[in-house]
DRENDO-1510 file (C-alpha; in Angstrom, 1 decimal, always signed):
<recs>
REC; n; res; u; v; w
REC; 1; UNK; +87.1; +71.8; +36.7 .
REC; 2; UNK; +84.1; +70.8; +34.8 .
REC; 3; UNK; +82.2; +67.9; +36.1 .
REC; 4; UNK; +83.0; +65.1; +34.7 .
REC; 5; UNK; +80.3; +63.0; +32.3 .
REC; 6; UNK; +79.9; +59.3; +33.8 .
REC; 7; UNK; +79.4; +56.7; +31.3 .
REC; 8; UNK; +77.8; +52.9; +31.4 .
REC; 9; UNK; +79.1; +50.7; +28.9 .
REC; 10; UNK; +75.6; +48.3; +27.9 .
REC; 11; UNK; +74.4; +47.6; +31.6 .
REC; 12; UNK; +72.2; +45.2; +31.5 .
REC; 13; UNK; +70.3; +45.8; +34.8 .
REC; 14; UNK; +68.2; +49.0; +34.8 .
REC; 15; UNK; +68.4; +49.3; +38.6 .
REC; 16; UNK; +72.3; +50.0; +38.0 .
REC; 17; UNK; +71.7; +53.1; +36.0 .
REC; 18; UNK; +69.2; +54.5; +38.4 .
REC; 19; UNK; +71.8; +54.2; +41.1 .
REC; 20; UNK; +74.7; +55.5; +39.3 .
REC; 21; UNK; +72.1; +58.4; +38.1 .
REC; 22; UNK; +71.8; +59.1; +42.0 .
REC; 23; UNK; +75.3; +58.7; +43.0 .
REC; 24; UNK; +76.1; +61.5; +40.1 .
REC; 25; UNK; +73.3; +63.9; +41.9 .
REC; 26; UNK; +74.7; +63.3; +45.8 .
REC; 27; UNK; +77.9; +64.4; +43.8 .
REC; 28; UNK; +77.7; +67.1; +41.4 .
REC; 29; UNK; +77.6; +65.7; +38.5 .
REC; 30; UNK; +74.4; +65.3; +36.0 .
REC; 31; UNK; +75.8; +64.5; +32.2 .
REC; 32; UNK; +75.3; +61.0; +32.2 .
REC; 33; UNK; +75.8; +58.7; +28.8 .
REC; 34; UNK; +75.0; +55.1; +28.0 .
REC; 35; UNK; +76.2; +52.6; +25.5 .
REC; 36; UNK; +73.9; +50.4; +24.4 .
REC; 37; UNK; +71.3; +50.6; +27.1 .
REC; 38; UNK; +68.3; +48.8; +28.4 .
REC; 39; UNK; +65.2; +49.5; +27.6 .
REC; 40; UNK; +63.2; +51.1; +30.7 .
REC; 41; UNK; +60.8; +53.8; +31.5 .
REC; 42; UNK; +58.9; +55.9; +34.2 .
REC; 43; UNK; +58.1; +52.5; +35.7 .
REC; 44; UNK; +61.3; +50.6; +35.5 .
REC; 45; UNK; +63.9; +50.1; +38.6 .
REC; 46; UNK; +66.1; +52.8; +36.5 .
REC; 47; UNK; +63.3; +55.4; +37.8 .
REC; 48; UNK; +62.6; +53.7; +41.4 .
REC; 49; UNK; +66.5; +53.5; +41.9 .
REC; 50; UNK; +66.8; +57.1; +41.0 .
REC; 51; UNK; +65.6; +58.9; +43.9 .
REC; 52; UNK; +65.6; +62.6; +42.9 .
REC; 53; UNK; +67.5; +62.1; +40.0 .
REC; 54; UNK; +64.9; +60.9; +38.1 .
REC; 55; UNK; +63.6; +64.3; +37.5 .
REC; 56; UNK; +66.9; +65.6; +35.6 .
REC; 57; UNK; +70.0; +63.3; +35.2 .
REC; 58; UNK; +68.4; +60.2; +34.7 .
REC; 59; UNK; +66.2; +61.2; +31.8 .
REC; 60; UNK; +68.3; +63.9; +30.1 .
REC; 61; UNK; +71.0; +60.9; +29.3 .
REC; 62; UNK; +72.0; +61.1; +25.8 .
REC; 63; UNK; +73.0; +57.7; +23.9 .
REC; 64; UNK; +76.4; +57.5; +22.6 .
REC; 65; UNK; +78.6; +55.0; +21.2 .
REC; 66; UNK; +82.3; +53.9; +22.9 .
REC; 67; UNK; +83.9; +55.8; +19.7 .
REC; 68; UNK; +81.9; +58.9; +20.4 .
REC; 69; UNK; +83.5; +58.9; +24.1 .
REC; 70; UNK; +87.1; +57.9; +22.8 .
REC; 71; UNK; +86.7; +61.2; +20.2 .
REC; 72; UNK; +85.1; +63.6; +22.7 .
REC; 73; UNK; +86.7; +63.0; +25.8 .
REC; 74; UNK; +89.3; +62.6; +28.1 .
REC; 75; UNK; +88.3; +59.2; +29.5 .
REC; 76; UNK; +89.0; +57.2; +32.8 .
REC; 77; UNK; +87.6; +53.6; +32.4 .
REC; 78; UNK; +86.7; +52.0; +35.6 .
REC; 79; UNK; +87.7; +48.5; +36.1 .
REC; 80; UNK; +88.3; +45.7; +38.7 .
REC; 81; UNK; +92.0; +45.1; +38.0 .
REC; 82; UNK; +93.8; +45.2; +35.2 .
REC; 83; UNK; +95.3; +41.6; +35.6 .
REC; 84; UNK; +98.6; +43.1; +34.3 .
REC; 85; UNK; +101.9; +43.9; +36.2 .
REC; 86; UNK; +104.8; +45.8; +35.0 .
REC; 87; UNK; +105.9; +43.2; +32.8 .
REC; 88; UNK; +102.8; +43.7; +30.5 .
REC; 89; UNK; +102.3; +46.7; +28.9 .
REC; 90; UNK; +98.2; +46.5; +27.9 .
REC; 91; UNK; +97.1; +48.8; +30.6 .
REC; 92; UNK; +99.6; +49.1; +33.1 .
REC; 93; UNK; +100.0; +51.4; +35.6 .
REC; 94; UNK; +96.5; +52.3; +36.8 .
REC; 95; UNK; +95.6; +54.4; +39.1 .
REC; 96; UNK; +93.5; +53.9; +42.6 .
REC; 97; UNK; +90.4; +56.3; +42.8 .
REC; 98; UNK; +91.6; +58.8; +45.6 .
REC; 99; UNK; +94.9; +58.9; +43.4 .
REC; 100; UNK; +92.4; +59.7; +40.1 .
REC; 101; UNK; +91.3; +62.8; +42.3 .
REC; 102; UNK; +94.4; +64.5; +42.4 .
REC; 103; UNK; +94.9; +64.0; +39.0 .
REC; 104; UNK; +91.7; +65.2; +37.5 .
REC; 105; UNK; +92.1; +68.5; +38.7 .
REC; 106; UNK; +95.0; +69.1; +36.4 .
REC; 107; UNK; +92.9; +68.3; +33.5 .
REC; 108; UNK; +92.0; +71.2; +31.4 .
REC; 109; UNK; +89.4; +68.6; +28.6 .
REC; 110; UNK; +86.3; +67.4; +29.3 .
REC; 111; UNK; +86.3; +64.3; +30.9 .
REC; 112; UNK; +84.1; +60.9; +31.0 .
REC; 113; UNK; +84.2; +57.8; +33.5 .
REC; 114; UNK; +83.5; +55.0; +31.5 .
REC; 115; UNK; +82.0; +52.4; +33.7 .
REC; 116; UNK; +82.0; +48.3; +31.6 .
REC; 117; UNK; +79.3; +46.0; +32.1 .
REC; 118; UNK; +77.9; +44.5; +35.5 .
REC; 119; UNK; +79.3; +40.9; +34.2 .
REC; 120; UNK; +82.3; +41.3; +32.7 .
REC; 121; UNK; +83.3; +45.3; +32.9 .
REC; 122; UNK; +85.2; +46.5; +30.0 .
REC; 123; UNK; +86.9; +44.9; +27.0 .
REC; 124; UNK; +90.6; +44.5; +26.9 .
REC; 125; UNK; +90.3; +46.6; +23.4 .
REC; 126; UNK; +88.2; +49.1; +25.5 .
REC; 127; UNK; +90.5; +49.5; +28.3 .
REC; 128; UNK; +93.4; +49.7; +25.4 .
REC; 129; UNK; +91.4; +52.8; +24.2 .
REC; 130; UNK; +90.8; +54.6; +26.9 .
REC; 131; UNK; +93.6; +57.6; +28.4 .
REC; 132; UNK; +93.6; +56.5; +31.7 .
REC; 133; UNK; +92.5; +53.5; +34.1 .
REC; 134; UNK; +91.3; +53.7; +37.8 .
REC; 135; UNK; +90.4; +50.8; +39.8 .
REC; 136; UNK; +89.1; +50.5; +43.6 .
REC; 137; UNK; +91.4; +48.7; +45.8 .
REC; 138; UNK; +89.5; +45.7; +47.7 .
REC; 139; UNK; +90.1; +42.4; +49.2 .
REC; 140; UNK; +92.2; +39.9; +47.8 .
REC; 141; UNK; +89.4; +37.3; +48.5 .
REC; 142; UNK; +86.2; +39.7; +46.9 .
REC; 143; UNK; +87.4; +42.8; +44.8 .
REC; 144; UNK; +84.3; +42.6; +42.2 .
REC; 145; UNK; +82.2; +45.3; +43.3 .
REC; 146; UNK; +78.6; +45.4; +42.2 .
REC; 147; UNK; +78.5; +48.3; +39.5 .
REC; 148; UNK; +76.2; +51.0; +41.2 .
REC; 149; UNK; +78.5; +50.3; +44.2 .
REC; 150; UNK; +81.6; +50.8; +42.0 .
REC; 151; UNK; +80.2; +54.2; +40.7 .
REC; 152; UNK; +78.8; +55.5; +43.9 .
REC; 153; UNK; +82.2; +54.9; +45.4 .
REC; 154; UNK; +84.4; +56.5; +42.4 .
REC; 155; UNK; +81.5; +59.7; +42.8 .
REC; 156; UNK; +82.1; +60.1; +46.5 .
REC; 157; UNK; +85.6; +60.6; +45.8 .
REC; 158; UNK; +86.2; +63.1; +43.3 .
REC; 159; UNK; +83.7; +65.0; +45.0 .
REC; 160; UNK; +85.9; +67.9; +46.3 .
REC; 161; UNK; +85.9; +68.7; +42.4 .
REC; 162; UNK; +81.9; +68.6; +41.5 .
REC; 163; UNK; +81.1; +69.9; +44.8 .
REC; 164; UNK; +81.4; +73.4; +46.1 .
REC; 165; UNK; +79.4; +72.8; +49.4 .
REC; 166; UNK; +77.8; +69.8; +51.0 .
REC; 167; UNK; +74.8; +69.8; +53.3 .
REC; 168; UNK; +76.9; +69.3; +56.9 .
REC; 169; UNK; +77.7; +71.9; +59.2 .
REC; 170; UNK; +80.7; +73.6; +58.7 .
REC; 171; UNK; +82.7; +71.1; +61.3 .
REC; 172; UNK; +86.3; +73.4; +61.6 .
REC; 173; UNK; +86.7; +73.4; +64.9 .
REC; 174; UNK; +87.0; +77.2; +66.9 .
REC; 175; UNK; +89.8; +76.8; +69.7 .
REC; 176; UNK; +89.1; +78.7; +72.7 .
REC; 177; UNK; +91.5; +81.5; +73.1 .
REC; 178; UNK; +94.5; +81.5; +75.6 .
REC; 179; UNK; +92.9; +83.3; +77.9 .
REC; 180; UNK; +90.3; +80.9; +78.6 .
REC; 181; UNK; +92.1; +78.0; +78.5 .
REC; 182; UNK; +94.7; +79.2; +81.1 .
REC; 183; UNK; +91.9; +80.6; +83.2 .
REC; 184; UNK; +91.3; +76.7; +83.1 .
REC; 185; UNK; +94.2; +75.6; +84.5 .
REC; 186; UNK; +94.2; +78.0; +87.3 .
REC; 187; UNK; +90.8; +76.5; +87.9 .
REC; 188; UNK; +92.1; +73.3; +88.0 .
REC; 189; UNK; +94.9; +74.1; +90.3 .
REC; 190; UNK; +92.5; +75.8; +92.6 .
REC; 191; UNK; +89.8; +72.4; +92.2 .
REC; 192; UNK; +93.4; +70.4; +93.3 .
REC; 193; UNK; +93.8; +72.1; +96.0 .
REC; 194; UNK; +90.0; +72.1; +97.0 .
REC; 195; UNK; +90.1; +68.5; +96.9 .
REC; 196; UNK; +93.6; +68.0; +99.5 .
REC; 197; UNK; +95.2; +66.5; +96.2 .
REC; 198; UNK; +99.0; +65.9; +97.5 .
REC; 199; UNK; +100.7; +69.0; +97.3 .
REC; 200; UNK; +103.9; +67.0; +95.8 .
REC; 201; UNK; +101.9; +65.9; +92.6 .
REC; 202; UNK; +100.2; +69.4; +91.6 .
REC; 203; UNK; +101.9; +70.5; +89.2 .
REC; 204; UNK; +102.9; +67.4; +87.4 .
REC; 205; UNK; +99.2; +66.8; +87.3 .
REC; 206; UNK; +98.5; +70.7; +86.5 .
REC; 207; UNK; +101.4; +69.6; +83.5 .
REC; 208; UNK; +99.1; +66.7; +82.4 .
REC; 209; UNK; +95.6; +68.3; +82.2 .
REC; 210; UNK; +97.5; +71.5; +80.0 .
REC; 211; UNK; +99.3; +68.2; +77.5 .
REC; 212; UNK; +95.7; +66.9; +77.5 .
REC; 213; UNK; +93.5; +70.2; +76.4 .
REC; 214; UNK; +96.4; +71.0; +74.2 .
REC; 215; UNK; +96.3; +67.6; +71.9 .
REC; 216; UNK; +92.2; +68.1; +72.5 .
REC; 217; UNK; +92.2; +72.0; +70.9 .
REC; 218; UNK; +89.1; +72.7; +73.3 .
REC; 219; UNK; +86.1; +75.0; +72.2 .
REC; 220; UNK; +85.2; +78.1; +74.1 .
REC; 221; UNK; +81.8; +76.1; +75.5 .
REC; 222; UNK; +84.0; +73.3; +76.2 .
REC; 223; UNK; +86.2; +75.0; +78.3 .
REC; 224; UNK; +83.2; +76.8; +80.2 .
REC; 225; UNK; +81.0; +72.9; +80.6 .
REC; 226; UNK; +84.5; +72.2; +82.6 .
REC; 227; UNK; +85.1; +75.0; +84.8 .
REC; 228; UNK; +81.3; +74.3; +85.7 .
REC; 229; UNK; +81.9; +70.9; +86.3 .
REC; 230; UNK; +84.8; +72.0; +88.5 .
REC; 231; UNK; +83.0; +75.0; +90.5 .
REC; 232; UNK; +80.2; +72.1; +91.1 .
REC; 233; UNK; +82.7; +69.7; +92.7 .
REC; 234; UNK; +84.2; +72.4; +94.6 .
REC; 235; UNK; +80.9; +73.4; +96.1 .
REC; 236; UNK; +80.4; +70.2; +97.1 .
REC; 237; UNK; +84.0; +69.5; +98.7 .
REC; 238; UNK; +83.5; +72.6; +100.4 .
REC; 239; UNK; +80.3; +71.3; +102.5 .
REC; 240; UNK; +82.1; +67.7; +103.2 .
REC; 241; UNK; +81.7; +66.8; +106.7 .
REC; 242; UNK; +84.5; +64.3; +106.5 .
REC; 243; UNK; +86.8; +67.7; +104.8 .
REC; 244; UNK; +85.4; +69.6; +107.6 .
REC; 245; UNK; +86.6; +67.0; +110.4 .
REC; 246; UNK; +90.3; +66.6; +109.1 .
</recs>
């Protein structure tokens, strides 16, 4: 899908819009609109928030107007709670933000995140206007999160749809093949033996170390580190004088 646009409904604190204007750049996205901004320039928090941002997303952000978003997009407003059950029908349900993920990628229309006001988010008629509504889940004693938070959290999230690569490693994991492992456990059984471990427990403890490596999925280098580690105690059972006595 098409990134989504991320908007701020009149934040009041420029520092918010810096970090929401970085939080759309770790994730993909760089179409940011704000309602009824702050004034602030090269030399506000907006800028010294924006990390890398402030060179494209933060000051390509077009103006808009809450109508212009309702008539243009598809939009998500984020909010706290909705303070409505089932028995109310304002806004109710919602959705939770790892929920809004799988949903997004079934939307064919441009799409907006409206994000409300640090103090008192969005409007009941805003939220009424709106398609959909996502909200974080939190504690029961704090859920108000601080709105750069809020938007850096929502970001992170639906980031398997703005993202097509991230800067970590590829981390799927390589098993080593069969043939190495088992050439492990005939190590093993050989290091057992090397080490007078009773002959009556063996294979039960061959059984274990193959239950082990199999819920571990081992790497190729993995299995070599332990046959090394095994050869080296070997070595050194070999040349025990106490071994050598019995």
């Amino acid at each position: 899908m098409k990134p989504p646009a991320v908007a701020v409904v009149e934040p009041k604190t420029p520092g918010n819009v810096g970090t929401i204007a970085r939080a759309m750049k770790n994730f993909g996205m760089d179409d940011l609109k704000l309602v009824n901004p702050p004034e602030f320039g090269r030399d506000s928090e907006a800028y010294g928030f924006a990390g890398q941002a402030r060179e494209d997303v933060l000051p390509n952000y077009d103006e808009v107007t809450f109508d212009h978003l309702v008539e243009n997009y598809h939009t998500v407003g984020l909010t706290a709670t909705t303070n409505e059950d089932a028995r109310k029908h304002r806004r109710f349900p919602f959705e939770t933000v790892d929920e809004l993920a799988d949903d997004l990628g079934e939307v064919e229309a441009d799409t907006c995140l409206i994000f409300g006001r640090e103090d008192n988010g969005l409007t009941n008629d805003e939220i009424a206007r709106v398609d959909q509504i996502c909200s974080i889940p939190a504690s029961d004693e704090y859920s108000s999160l601080n709105l750069g938070q809020a938007a850096t959290v929502t970001l992170y999230e639906l980031r398997d749809l703005t993202l097509d690569g991230t800067h970590l490693p590829d981390v799927e994991r390589e098993r080593a093949d069969e043939a190495e492992i088992e050439g492990f456990y005939d190590h093993f059984a050989e290091f057992l033996d090397a080490i007078d471990h009773p002959a009556e427990k063996r294979d039960k403890t061959v059984r274990l170390a193959r239950r082990l490596l199999g819920r571990a999925h081992p790497t190729g280098r993995e299995v070599q580190t332990l046959r090394g580690i095994l050869r080296r105690a070997m070595y050194h059972a070999e040349d025990d004088p106490q071994r050598e006595g019995k």
